[in-house]
C-alpha positions in Angstrom: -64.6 -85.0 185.1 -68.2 -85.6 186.4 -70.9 -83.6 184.7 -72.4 -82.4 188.0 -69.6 -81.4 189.0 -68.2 -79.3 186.2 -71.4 -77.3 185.6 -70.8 -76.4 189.2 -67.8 -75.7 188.4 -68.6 -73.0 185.2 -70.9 -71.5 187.6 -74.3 -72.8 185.2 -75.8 -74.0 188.7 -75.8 -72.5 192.3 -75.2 -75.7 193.6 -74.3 -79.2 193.2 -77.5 -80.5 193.8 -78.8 -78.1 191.2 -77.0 -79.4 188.7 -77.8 -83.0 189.3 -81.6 -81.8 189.0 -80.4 -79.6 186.0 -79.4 -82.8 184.7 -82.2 -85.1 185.8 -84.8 -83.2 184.3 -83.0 -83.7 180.7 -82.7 -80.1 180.6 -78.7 -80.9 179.3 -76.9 -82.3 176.3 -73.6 -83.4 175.6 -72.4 -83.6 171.9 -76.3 -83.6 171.1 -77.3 -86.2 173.0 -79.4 -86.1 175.8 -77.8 -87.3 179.2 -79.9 -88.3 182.4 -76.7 -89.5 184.9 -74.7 -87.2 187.1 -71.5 -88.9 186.5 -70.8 -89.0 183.0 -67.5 -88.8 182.2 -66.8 -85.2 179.8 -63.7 -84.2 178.0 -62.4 -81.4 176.6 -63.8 -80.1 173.2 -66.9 -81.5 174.4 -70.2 -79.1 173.7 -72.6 -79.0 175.9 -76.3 -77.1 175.3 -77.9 -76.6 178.2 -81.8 -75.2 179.0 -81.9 -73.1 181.6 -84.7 -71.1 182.8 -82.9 -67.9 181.3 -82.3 -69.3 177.9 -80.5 -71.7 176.0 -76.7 -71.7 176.1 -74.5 -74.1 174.0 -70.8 -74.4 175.8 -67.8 -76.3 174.4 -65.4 -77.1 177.3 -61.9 -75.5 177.4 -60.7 -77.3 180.8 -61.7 -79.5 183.4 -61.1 -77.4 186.4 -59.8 -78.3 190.1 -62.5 -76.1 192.3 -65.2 -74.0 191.8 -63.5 -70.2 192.2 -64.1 -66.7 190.8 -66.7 -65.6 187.6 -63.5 -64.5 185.6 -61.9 -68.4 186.5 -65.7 -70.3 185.6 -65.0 -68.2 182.2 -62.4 -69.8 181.2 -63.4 -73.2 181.6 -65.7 -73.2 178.8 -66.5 -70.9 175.1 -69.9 -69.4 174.7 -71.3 -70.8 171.4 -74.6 -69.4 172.0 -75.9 -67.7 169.0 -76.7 -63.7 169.7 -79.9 -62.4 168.9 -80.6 -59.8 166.6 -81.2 -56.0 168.5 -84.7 -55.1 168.2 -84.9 -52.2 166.1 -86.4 -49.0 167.2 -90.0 -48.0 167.6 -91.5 -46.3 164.4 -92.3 -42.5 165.8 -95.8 -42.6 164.2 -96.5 -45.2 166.8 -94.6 -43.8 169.4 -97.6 -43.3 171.4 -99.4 -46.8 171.2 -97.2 -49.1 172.4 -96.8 -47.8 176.1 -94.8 -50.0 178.6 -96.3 -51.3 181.3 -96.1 -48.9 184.7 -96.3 -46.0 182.4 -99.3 -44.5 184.0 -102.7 -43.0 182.5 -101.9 -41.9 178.9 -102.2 -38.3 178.6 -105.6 -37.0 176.5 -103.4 -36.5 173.4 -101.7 -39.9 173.3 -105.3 -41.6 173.8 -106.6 -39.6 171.1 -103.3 -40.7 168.8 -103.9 -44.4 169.9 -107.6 -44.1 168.8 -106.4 -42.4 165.4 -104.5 -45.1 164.7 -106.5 -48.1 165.7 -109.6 -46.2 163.0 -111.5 -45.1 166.3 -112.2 -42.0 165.1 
């Protein structure tokens, strides 16, 4: 099956002719090496490791497929190999108050004077 095509397929591109740019760009790999043409030819137990703007992903293929249908049908054309990242773990509490997220407002007169505390403001 055509390499366009069965990224299409797995749902790893909106579209055909994102796929083909996907592919042009040398954003994809098949069995580690990097591929440039639409219509190579892939097989199952291939892996592929793409770069897409959301991450990397590394996909062996399970089938070929016949059409490009449901989420839960592109799933089963292909296993995730992608390795998981570790969870982050959670804030210490002593510096619960300087590292504020972003839209958080104006910190209160208590939290600046804890964020000056800790920077040695004093």
């Amino acid at each position: 099956m055509r390499l366009d095509k069965w990224l299409w397929y797995a749902r790893c591109a909106r579209t055909r002719t994102a796929a083909q740019r996907l592919i042009g760009s040398g954003h994809v790999r098949i069995n580690g090496e990097k591929t440039k043409s639409n219509a190579t030819l892939l097989h199952v137990g291939d892996v592929l490791t793409l770069t897409l703007p959301r991450g990397l992903r590394i996909l062996r293929l399970e089938l070929c497929g016949t059409r490009r249908g449901s989420a839960a049908e592109a799933g089963s054309l292909y296993t995730d190999l992608t390795p998981q990242l570790a969870p982050e773990p959670p804030p210490d509490t002593a510096f619960e108050h300087a590292i504020r997220p972003r839209g958080a407002g104006r910190p209160t007169k208590r939290q600046r004077r804890e964020t000056e505390h800790l920077r040695g403001n004093l």
